[in-house]
N, C-alpha and C positions, 0 to 999 in steps of 0.2 A: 361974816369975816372969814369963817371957815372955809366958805366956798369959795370965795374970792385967792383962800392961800391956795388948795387946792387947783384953780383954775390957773395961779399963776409956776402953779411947777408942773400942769400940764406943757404950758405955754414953753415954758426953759426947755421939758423932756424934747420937745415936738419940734425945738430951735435946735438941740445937739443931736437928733437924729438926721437931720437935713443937715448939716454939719460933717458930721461922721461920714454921710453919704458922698457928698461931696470931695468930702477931704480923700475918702478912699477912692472914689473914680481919677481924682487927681491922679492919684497913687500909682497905677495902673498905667503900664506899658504899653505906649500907643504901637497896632498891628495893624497895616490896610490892606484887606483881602478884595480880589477879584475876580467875579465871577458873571458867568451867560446862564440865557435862562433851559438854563439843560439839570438834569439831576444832581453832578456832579459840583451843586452849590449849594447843596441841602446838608451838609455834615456842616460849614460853617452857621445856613440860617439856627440850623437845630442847637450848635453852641452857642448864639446871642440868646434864641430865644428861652433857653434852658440856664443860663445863669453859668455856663462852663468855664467860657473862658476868664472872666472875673476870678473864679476858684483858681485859673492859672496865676491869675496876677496881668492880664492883658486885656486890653479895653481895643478891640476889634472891629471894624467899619467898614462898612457892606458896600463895593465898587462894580457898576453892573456893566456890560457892556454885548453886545449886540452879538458878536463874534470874535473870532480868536485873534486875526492880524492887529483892529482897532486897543485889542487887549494889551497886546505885543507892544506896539507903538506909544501907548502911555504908561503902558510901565519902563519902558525908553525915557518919557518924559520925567520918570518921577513920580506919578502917580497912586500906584499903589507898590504894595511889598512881596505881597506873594499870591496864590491862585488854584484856579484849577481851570482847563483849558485844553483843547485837541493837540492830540499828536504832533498833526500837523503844523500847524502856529508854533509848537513846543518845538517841532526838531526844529524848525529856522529860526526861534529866537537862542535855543541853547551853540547850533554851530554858526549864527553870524554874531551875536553878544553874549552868550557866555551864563545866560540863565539855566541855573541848574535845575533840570526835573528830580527831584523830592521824592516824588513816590506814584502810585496807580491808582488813577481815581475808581475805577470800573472797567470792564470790559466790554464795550459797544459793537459785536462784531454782527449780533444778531440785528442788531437798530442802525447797521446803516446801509440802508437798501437799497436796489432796484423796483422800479415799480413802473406800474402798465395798467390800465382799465381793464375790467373784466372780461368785457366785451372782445378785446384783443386778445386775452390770456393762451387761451387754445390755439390760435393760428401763430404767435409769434413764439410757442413751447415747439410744436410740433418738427420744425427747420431753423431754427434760431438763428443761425450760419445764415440763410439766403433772405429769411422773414426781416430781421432787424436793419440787412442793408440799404444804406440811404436814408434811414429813418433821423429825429430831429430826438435829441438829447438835453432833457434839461437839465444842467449839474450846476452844483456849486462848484469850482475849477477848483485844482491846486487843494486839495483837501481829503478828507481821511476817505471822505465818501467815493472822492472820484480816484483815489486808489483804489476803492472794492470795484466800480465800474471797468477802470482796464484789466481787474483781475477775471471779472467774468468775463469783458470781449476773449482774454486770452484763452478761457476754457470754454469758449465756443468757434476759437480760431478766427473771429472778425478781429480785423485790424483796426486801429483807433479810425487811424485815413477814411474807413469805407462806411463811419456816422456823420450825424452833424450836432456836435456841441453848444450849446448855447450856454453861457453861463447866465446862471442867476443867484441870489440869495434864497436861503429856504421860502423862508415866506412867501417870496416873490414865485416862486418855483409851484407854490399847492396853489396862489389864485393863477397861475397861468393855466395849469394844467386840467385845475377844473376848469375853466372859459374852453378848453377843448385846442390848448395849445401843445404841438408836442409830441413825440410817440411812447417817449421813456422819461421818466422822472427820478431823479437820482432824489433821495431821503435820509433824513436822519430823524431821533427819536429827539421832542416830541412829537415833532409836526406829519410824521409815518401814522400817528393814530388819527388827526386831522383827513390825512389821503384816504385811511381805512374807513371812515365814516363816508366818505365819498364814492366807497364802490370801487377803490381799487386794489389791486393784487400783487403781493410781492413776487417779482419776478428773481430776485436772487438777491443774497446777500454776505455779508464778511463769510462768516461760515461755513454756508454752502459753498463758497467758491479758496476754501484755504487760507483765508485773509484774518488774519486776528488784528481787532482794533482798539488799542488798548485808550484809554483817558490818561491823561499828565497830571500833576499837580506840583507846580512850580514855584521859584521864585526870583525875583531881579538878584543881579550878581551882584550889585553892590550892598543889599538888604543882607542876602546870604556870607557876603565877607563881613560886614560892619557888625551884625547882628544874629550868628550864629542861634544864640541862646532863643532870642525871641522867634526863630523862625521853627524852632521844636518846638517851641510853646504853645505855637498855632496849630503846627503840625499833630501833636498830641491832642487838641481838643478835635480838630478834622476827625481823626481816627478815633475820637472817642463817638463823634460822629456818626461814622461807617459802622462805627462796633452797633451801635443803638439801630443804624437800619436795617442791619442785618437780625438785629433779635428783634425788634421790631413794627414788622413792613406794615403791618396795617394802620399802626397811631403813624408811621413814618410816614403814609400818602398822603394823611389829610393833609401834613404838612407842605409836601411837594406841591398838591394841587392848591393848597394856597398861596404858594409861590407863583405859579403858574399863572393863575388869575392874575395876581397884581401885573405882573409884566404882558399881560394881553392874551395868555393862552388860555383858553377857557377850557380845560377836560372833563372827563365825568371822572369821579371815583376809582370806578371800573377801566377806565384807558388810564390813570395812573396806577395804579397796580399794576398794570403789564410792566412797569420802568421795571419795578423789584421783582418780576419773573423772568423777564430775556434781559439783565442786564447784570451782569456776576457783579457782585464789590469783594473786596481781599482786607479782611482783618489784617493786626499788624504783623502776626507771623507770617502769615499768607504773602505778605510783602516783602518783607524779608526775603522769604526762599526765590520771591521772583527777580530779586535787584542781587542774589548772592552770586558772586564770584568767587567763591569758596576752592567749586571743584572743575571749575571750566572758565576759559580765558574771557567768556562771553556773557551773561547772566540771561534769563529768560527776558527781561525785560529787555534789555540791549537788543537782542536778535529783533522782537516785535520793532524797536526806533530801525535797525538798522535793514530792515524790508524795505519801510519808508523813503529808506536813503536811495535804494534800488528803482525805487516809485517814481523820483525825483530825477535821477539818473535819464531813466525811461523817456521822461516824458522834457527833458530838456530845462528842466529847471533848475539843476545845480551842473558842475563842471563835472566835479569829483565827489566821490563820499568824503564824509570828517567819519571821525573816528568817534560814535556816539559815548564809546566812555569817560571824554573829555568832559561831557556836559550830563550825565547819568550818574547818580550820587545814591548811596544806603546812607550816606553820614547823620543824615537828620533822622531816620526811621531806626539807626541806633542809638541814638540819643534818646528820642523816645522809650524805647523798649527800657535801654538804660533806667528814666525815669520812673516808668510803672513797676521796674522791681523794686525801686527803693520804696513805694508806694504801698508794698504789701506787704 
């Protein structure tokens, strides 16, 4: 009889804890985040899979998507609320609809490349100006990458006119080039460790060539009007995110290159780890100082969007610059900061 009571206030405990569970996921303020399978979507895996955002009070779902316009375009639809996503995609969704960038996911300037076969490396360094002319260009178009590309033709004085462009997708971009398609392959990180395995050579990139390429982290303008509150909420576990990958890169790879995996990219270890050696992330002070309009009309983060606008200019794809402080915001990364002092 004993064991039977016993069994039967197991049974009750084991009913109000699936209860309680349930009851508090209810609780919990629906957030739909969206994210590419790039680094800069590893501060939100790391808050599902670590119990964070719940601790905020938000129950946050994971929205994947290939690349940055397709991104664009259904957060247009309604689909999700807020992200992390390229510059590029970021400055046309903030000056044609009004989605405000948030804050800096990383800075990609070292990851996104130029690249060339070995084999060519020597003959096309030596005169670069006469070697590259006529040559075939695979790029991704209209993107952060094929901004570092016309920054390096400009610091070799080839003109865009005297290549030949081919656009493609990444992916599409590393099997073309190993089939021996090609002469130059425009890159971004992951798929730059992909090409490295392959035997090829970076020929140039952000950095070398003066190009800083920053990461966005956005949200729809109507999430951000409607929803101030909930969009620090995310915000803050993001950066509590960034804070973890920064103190710690090594438990933080296995977690990227598990990411990696599920979405098709297979790395080793050792080529994830290069993310958290060439790719800066910015704590939230760090953030801060880069979105501050404090002491200049301009904030660091503005001038990097507002290059972009010049890039765009350049190459015919807008009319005019917008004024990127229309769509470039501290407001959520002080609310944050806000929070964490009350926190201590």
């Amino acid at each position: 009889m004993k064991a039977k009571r016993v069994y039967a206030i197991g049974v009750l405990v084991l009913v109000f804890l699936v209860w309680s569970s349930v009851g508090l996921a209810a609780g919990l303020e629906k957030v739909r985040a969206s994210h590419q399978p790039c680094m800069h979507a590893l501060p939100t895996i790391l808050c599902q899979k670590l119990g964070w955002f719940k601790e905020l009070g938000i129950d946050v779902s994971f929205h994947y998507y290939s690349s940055g316009m397709p991104q664009v375009e259904a957060g247009l639809a309604g689909e999700w609320d807020v992200g992390a996503i390229g510059t590029s995609p970021a400055f046309f969704a903030g000056m044609r609809h009004n989605f405000p960038i948030i804050a800096c996911s990383n800075d990609e300037s070292v990851t996104n490349n130029v690249m060339v076969r070995k084999k060519d490396y020597k003959r096309l360094t030596q005169n670069p100006k006469k070697a590259l002319k006529g040559t075939t260009w695979l790029v991704s178009t209209i993107s952060t990458g094929h901004h570092v590309v016309l920054a390096y033709l400009d610091s070799i004085g080839l003109p865009e006119r005297d290549i030949k462009i081919v656009h493609m997708e990444q992916p599409a971009i590393l099997s073309a080039f190993i089939a021996g398609q090609g002469d130059v392959a425009q890159t971004w990180a992951p798929f730059n460790y992909l090409h490295e395995r392959e035997g090829e050579v970076v020929l140039a990139h952000g950095k070398m060539v003066n190009t800083v390429v920053p990461g966005a982290v956005i949200a729809t303008k109507k999430f951000a009007n409607e929803h101030p509150d909930l969009v620090a909420k995310w915000l803050q576990g993001y950066m509590k995110g960034v804070h973890y990958m920064i103190s710690e890169p090594f438990k933080s790879a296995k977690y990227l290159q598990d990411y990696y995996k599920e979405v098709g990219i297979d790395l080793t270890y050792e080529e994830v780890l290069k993310e958290f050696k060439l790719r800066p992330l910015f704590g939230i002070y760090d953030q801060l100082m880069l979105f501050s309009r404090e002491e200049t009309p301009y904030s660091t983060y503005d001038k990097w969007i507002d290059s972009l606008g010049d890039f765009y200019l350049k190459v015919k794809r807008i009319k005019e610059k917008p004024d990127v402080r229309t769509f470039i915001t501290d407001k959520f990364l002080k609310m944050v900061e806000a929070d964490m002092m009350k926190m201590r």
